[in-house]
C-alpha positions, 0 to 999 in steps of 0.5 A: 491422582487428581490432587498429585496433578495439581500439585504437579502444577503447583511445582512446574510452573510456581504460581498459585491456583486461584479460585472463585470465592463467593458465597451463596444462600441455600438452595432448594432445587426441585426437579421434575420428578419432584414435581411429576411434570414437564422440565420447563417452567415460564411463570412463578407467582404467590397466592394469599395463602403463600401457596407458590404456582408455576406455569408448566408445560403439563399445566398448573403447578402448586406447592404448599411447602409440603407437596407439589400438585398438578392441575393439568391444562384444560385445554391440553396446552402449554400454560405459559404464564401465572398470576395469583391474586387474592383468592384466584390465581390467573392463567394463560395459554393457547387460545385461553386464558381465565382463573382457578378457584379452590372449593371447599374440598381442596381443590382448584378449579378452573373457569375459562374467562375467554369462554364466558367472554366469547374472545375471539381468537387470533390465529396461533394467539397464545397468552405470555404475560398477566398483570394487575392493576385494581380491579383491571386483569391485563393478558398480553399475548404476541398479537394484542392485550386483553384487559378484564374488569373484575367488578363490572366484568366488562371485557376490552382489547388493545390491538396492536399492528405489529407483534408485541414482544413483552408486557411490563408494569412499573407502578400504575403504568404499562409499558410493552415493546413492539421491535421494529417501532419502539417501547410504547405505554398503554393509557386509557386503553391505547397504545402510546410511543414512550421512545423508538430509540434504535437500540429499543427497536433492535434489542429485546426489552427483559423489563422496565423499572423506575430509577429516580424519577425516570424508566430504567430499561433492561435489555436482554444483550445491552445492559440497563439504559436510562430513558431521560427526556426522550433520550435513552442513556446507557447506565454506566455501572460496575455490572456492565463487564458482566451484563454485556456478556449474557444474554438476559430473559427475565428479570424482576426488581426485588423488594430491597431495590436490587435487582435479579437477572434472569439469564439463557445460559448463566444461571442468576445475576443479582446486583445492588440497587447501584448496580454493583455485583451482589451475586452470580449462582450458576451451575458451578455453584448451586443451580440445576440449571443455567437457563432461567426462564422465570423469576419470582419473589416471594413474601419472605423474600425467597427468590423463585426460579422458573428454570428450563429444566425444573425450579429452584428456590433461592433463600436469599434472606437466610441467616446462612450462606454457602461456599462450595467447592464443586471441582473439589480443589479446596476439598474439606474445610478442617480449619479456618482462621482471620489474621491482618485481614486475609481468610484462610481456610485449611483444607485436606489439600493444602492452605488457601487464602483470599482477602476478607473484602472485595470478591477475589478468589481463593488462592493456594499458598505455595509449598503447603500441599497436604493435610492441614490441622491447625491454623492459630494466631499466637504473639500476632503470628499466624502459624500453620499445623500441618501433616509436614511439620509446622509453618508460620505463614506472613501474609501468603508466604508459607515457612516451615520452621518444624520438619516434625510429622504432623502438627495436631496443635500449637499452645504457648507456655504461661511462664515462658512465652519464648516457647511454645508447645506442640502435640504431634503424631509422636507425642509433644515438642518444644519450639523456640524464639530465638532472634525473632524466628521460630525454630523447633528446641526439642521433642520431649522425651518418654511420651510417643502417643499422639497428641491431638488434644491437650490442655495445661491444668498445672505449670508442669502437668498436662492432660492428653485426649487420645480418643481410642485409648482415653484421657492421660495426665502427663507430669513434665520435668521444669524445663519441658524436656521429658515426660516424668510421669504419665497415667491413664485416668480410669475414671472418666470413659473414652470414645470416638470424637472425644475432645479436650478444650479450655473454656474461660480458663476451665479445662473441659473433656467431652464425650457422647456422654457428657461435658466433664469439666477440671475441678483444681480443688479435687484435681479431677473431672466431674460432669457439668450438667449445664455444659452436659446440655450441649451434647446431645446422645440422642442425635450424636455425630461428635463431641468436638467442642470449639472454643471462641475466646473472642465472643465467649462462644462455646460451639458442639454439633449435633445431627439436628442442629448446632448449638453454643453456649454464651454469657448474658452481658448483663446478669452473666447468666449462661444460656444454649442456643440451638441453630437448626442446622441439620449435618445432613445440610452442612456437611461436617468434616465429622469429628474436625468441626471447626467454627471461626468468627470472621466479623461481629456475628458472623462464623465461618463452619468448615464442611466437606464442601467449602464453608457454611457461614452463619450470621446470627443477627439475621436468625428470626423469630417469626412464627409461621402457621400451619393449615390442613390442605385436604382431607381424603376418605376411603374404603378399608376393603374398597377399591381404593377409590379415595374422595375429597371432604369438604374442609370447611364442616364438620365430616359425617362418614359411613361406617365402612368410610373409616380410612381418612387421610390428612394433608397439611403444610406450612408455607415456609420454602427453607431449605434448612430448617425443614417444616415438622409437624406432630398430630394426635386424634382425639377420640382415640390417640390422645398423645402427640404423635413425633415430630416428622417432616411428612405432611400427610398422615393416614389413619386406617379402619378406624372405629365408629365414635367421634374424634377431632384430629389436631395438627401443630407444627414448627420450623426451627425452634419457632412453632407454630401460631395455630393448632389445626384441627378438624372435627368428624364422626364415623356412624355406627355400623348398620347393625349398630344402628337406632332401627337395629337396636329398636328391632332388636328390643322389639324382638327381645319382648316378642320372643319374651311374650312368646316364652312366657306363654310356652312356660305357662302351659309347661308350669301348670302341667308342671304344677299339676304333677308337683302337687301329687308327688309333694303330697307323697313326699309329704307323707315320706317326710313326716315319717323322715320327721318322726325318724329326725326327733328320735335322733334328736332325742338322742343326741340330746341324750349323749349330750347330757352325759357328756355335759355330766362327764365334762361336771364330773371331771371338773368335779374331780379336779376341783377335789384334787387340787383341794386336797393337794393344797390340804396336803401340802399346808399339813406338810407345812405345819407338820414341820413346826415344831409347835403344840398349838397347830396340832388342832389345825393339823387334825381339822385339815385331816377331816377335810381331807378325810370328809366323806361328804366329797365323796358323795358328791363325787359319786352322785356325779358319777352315777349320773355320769356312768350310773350302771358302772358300779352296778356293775362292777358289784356284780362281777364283783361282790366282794368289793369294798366301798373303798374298792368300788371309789378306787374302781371309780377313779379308774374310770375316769382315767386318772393316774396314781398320782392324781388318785393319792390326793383324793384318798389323802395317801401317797402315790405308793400306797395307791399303787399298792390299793391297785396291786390288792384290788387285781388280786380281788378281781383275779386278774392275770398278771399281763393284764392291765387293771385300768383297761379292764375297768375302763371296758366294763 
């Protein structure tokens, strides 16, 4: 409804709209709840430490860049103002002023100068201004200056008749105002008129600065006056339009000669050392809050603001600087573009314009309303994409040219550069120059599919990224009139925030998995590890890439920080760059990135917001230094009462003071990049811990031992100078302690001495008895002995029969085998037909016949089985000694065929010897001969 209001607008009355344009630098803002203090805040100083303190109306404040601590008043008074110097940092309030010094422990500490010096107070006097010169501390309050030498700690007053409005030093010299009588320096200790102009007696005095040679007077409704030779002169400069209509409180000269302005209700004016308008931040653009009480620079330049409701902090040296649409009529920046010197910015609302130079604002192009995707220059006319169509836009004049539903983009054809080609909601049209304007030709035929990405890799084929459904390759026909041909490219995966771009003529597709990049020889994509690197898959929010054909810049984006790949101008190598610019601080239009070089080296990014302009040559390298602030111990089981350690020694803790916790910080007041820092604690987690912007970190019941905590850090890309460390020991638990264990060994060799007695009484006892049951069991045993050589003889008797067994049964087949070889070489011989081997046939029948085997055979055998024989006869007298040998090859278990050679006759006829021998025996035919013979 808001954006059909001002579009509304637009239609009735036919102008433009116009809008402030200005740029401003980061900001921090910290509110009172950031703080937990008072909303006001009167002064702003920096320590040697880089330590920021602010004079607040609960007390002291300090930051050290990670933490805000509260130092309340010590008289329960407002603190009005603040001054660090060196190693203590000053202050003033209600009948007080004096200094605050850190211990050891961390901590500031206060000592009260007046008390020491036994000021006696005016009525109501309250302290407002400190300044220092040498070793002089001057206090200024309402009434009168107070002025303290450190080194002789000598102590004087400047009294004043009239009431002193304010204190200010230019150099070695003070000024202070008194209205009603004029601007008066103090020298050696006195009051001295410098001028009683009237304007000096009728308007506040803000400051006093030096302007060539002469003091240049700020007043807080009038402007800058010039004090020349006792005349005041107003300082005619471009400002004065702005100045006389604000009322100015504070004010400070900055290091680059400019000058900052402090006002009641308009926020901060910083002009340029002429005088011109440099910047205006008020609550419309940046600032919480439009009353500036305070102003401080600090050492990197940071301005400090004491506001009337918290503290900003303005990085006025960053390397980024902001635009931003607080009402929202610009809306989101999606596309931005430099043409004929003019910026233009399109934005979900419509096209806006402003010129490069001057400080003009943003104006709306008429007849644009609506979304605008794409802003590009081709054949030096600028053309405008858009969700009605497609516009040529000449200086602030929008032309519509093509009534086609949203234009993604708009590319020229190489070989016919009367014609362009654009992707649309519905697919790809033709436009074409015909006299001079451009008119759309034709949509191309059988292709619907929106075409927000396409790049040429052929005169006649075209690739298509379509996020949700993946890559396609198109064929056209030669006069671009239809789609021949299109396929899905299975090959590479799609995703969300997918892009397709050319870069330096190489066509590029990018995923959250990786930058795929055209091979022309193979006509594929393959991943480019070295391009892949600017995608980031750990902090993904889009793989848009942008392209920047001037610088040869290819831009991506990433949660934590943008990053661009660019050329060496000497070697030509190809390097990253990453910008720690975290999307939570830039404010992406996700998935429409849009980055634009609008001068040397520097780029304009598109955001929600407005724009974000980078400029690289002010990106620094300064390494910054990282410091341990406190260290906190307490009980795991205790009543969580914390105490301080001293920082400066090494810690000895108690066993049950094992819960330490560590501050840390680093003194750098960006708002982007934020100051990490990772840690590890030797002794017992060995490895770097994650990077994390919290700057404390609590190890909880930890064991005794020693350890050595170390704390790196970095900001950006840039880490730190120093590693921090600090070194402690937790002792043993009591019953771990040195007079333990002693005791515990003293009662070890105690109760040792005490056993060893008790088991000398018991073993003598014991022995006693043992002597009379070992002599029993003497007896028993020699008995068991006698019992054990008997069965030893025996078995060595079974032994030996087993030993005569194993020498009979070799013996056996020793003369098997003889006679099987004999009878076979007979067999051999008997089938020559040859007279003269008849002598040998008869010589191997003797052998085979000896009877001297078979004594050795049976003396064997009656070593072996000596009664068997005996025996056998006896059952059976009418046994032959051939009989008896056949009875004694049966015993031995052997089988007719291994008998036939021992009685050199065939297996048959041994058969027919055991047939015969049965019938000498009388044994029944069921009955077997060899168990017979083997059970005798």
């Amino acid at each position: 409804m808001k954006n059909t209001y001002y579009f509304f607008l637009f239609l009735i009355f036919g102008c433009f709209i116009k809008l402030a344009a200005q740029e401003r630098p980061p900001i921090n803002i910290f509110t009172h709840k950031d703080y937990d203090a008072a909303s006001q805040n009167w002064s702003i100083s920096q320590a040697e430490n880089r330590h920021i303190y602010v004079a607040n109306n609960k007390g002291l404040l300090e930051f050290n860049g990670a933490k805000w601590n509260v130092y309340e008043s010590p008289n329960e008074t407002i603190i009005r103002t603040v001054l660090a110097l060196d190693s203590l940092i000053y202050t003033g309030s209600y009948h007080d002023f004096g200094y605050w010094k850190r211990d050891n422990y961390g901590q500031l500490n206060y000592t009260s100068l007046s008390e020491a010096l036994k000021v006696e107070f005016l009525e109501d006097e309250e302290f407002w201004n400190i300044k220092a010169l040498n070793s002089s501390i001057i206090f200024q309050s309402l009434d009168r200056i107070h002025i303290y030498n450190t080194k002789t700690k000598s102590y004087n007053t400047v009294d004043f008749d009239a009431s002193i409005t304010s204190l200010f030093q230019e150099g070695t010299n003070f000024y202070f105002q008194s209205l009603e009588k004029g601007l008066f320096k103090i020298e050696s200790g006195k009051a001295i008129l410098v001028s009683e102009d009237k304007i000096l007696k009728e308007n506040v005095v803000v400051n006093v600065y030096s302007h060539e040679g002469y003091p240049l007077i700020l007043t807080q409704d009038n402007g800058f006056f010039k004090l020349i030779n006792n005349q005041l002169l107003p300082w005619d400069i471009p400002a004065n339009d702005i100045l006389f209509n604000v009322s100015v409180f504070s004010s400070v000269k900055l290091k680059d000669k400019s000058y900052a302005l402090g006002t009641i209700s308009n926020g901060i004016i910083i002009l340029t050392a002429k005088g011109d308008l440099k910047f205006k931040i008020d609550q419309t653009n940046g600032l919480s809050n439009n009353t500036i009480l305070s102003i401080h620079e600090d050492l990197d330049s940071n301005i400090w603001l004491g506001l009337d409701n918290g503290i900003n902090c303005i990085n006025l040296n960053s390397p980024y600087s902001v635009y931003f649409d607080k009402n929202g009529v610009i809306g989101s920046v999606y596309i931005s573009q430099v043409h004929n010197g003019m910026l233009y910015l399109g934005t979900n609302q419509g096209l806006f314009y402003k010129k490069m130079r001057g400080n003009d604002g943003f104006k709306f192009t008429k007849g644009t309303q609506g979304q605008v995707w794409f802003l590009g220059v081709i054949e030096d006319t600028l053309f405008c994409g858009h969700n009605n169509g497609t516009f040529i836009i000449n200086d602030t004049i929008a032309t519509k040219i093509a009534d086609v539903k949203g234009t993604w983009q708009i590319k020229p054809i190489a070989e016919n550069r009367s014609e362009l080609i654009q992707g649309n909601y519905e697919g790809l049209c033709i436009l074409h120059k015909n006299n001079g304007s451009w008119q759309l030709k034709h949509k191309i035929k059988n292709f619907d599919l929106s075409t927000r990405y396409f790049e040429f890799v052929g005169k006649n084929e075209i690739y298509m990224s379509h996020e949700y459904k993946g890559l396609y390759k198109l064929k056209l026909n030669a006069d671009f009139t239809e789609v021949l041909s299109f396929s899905l490219d299975t090959d590479l995966k799609k995703g969300i925030h997918s892009s397709l771009i050319k870069h330096k003529n190489n066509v590029l597709y990018a995923t959250r998995h990786g930058v795929f990049k055209y091979n022309k020889a193979i006509k594929k994509f393959k991943k480019d590890s070295l391009l892949s690197k600017l995608i980031d898959e750990n902090n993904f929010t889009s793989a848009k890439l942008v392209s920047d054909s001037r610088t040869n810049k290819l831009w991506s984006f990433s949660t934590a920080g943008i990053q661009y790949l660019t050329s060496s101008k000497l070697s030509g190598e190809q390097k990253i760059f990453t910008l720690p610019f975290p999307e939570d601080v830039r404010n992406d239009v996700v998935g429409y990135e849009s980055v634009t070089q609008i001068s040397n080296q520097k780029f304009l990014l598109g955001s929600t917001t407005g724009y974000v302009i980078i400029d690289l040559n002010r990106l620094t390298n300064k390494a910054p230094e990282v410091k341990i602030n406190q260290v906190q111990v307490s009980r795991l089981n205790g009543n969580n009462q914390k105490r301080l350690a001293d920082i400066t020694q090494e810690l000895e803790l108690e066993n049950k003071d094992n819960n330490i916790q560590f501050s840390y910080s680093i003194s750098e007041y960006l708002k982007t990049p934020k100051p990490e820092y990772r840690y590890k604690l030797e002794g017992i987690y060995d490895n770097w811990s994650n990077w994390s912007t919290e700057g404390s970190v609590l190890f909880k019941n930890l064991p005794y031992g020693s350890y050595t905590f170390l704390l790196s850090g970095r900001v950006g890309n840039q880490t730190t100078l120093n590693n921090a460390s600090y070194t402690f020991r937790i002792e043993r638990p009591w019953f771990l302690s040195n007079l333990a264990i002693s005791a515990y060994v003293l009662g070890v060799l105690l109760f040792s001495l005490f056993m060893h007695n008790v088991y000398k009484r018991y073993y003598r006892k014991q022995r006693e008895r043992l002597m009379q049951k070992t002599t029993r069991e003497f007896e028993l045993r020699e008995l068991e002995n006698k019992q054990q050589l008997m069965r030893f003889r025996n078995d060595k008797l079974k032994e030996d029969i087993e030993n005569k067994n194993r020498e009979l049964g070799i013996s056996t087949m020793n003369l098997i085998k003889k006679n099987e070889f004999l009878s076979s070489i007979k067999q051999e011989l008997e089938s020559v037909e040859d007279s003269k081997l008849n002598k040998v046939i008869k010589i191997i029948d003797k052998n085979l016949n000896n009877t001297d085997d078979w004594n050795l055979f049976q003396e064997a055998f009656n070593n072996a089985d000596k009664d068997f024989l005996k025996k056998i006869k006896s059952i059976h007298s009418n046994l032959t000694s051939n009989d008896l040998r056949l009875c004694a090859y049966l015993r031995l278990n052997l089988s007719s065929k291994e008998i036939a050679p021992l009685l050199n006759i065939s297996p048959r006829s041994v058969e027919v010897k055991r047939y015969r021998l049965r019938k000498k025996m009388n044994l029944p035919h069921e009955a077997s001969l060899s168990d017979y013979i083997l059970e005798i």
